[in-house]
C-alpha positions as CSV (number, residue, x, y, z in Angstrom):
1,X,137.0,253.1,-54.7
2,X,136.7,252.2,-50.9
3,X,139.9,252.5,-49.3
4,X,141.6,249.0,-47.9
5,X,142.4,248.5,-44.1
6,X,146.3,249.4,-43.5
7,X,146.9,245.9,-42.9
8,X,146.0,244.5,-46.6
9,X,147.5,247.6,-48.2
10,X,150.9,246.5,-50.5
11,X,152.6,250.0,-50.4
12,X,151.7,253.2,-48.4
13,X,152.1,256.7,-49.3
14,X,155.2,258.7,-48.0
15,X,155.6,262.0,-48.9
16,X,154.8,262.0,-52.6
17,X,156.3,258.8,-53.2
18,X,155.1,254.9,-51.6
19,X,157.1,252.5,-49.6
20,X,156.1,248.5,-49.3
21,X,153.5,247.9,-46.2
22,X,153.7,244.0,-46.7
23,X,155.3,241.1,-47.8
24,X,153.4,241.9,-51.2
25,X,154.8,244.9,-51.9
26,X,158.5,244.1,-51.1
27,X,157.9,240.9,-53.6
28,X,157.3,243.9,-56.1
29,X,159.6,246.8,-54.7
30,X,162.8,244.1,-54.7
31,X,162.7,243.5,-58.7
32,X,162.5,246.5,-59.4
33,X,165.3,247.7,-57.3
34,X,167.2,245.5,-58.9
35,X,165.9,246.5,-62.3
36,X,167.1,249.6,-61.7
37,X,171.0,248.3,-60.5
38,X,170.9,246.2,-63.4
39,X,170.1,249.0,-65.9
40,X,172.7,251.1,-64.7
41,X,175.0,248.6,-64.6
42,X,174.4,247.1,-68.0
43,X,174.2,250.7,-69.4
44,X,177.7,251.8,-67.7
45,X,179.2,248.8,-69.0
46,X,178.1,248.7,-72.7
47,X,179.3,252.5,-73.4
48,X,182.6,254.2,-72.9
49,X,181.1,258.2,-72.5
50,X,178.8,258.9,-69.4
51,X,176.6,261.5,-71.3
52,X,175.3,257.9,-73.5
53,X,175.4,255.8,-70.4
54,X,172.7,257.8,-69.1
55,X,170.5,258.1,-72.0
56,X,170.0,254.8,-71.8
57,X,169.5,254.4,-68.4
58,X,167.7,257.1,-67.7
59,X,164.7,256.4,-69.7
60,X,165.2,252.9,-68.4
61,X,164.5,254.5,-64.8
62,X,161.8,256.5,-65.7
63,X,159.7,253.7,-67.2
64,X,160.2,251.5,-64.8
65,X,159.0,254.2,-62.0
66,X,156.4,255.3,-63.9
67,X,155.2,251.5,-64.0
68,X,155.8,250.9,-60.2
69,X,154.0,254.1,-59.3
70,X,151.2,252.8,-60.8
71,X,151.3,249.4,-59.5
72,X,151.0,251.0,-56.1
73,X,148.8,253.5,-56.4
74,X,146.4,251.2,-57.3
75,X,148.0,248.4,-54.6
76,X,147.9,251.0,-51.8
């Protein structure tokens, strides 16, 4: 695959991880920032012990990175 000009790129690579390069990619990154708060959140709020609190959110994180990695490798 031919690599895009800078310019029309949605995310660029930073050091093992990407960052948005255009209004594109922070239409993405923001949901799933907030995905992230609101996982958190929800999962903090729905148990009382933090050891359950983050087994559900954790996974939650991890998915949700492994889907937005994805989505800009292949937007970048």
């Amino acid at each position: 695959m031919a690599k895009r000009p800078k310019k029309d790129r949605w995310f660029i690579p930073v050091r093992g991880s990407y960052l948005p390069n255009n209004w594109l990619g922070w239409l993405t990154y923001l949901p799933f920032t907030a995905y992230l708060v609101f996982a958190a959140v929800f999962a903090w709020q729905k148990t009382d012990d933090t050891v359950q609190a983050l087994l559900i959110a954790v996974p939650n994180w991890i998915a949700a990175a492994a889907v937005m990695t994805w989505i800009a490798r292949h937007t970048g």
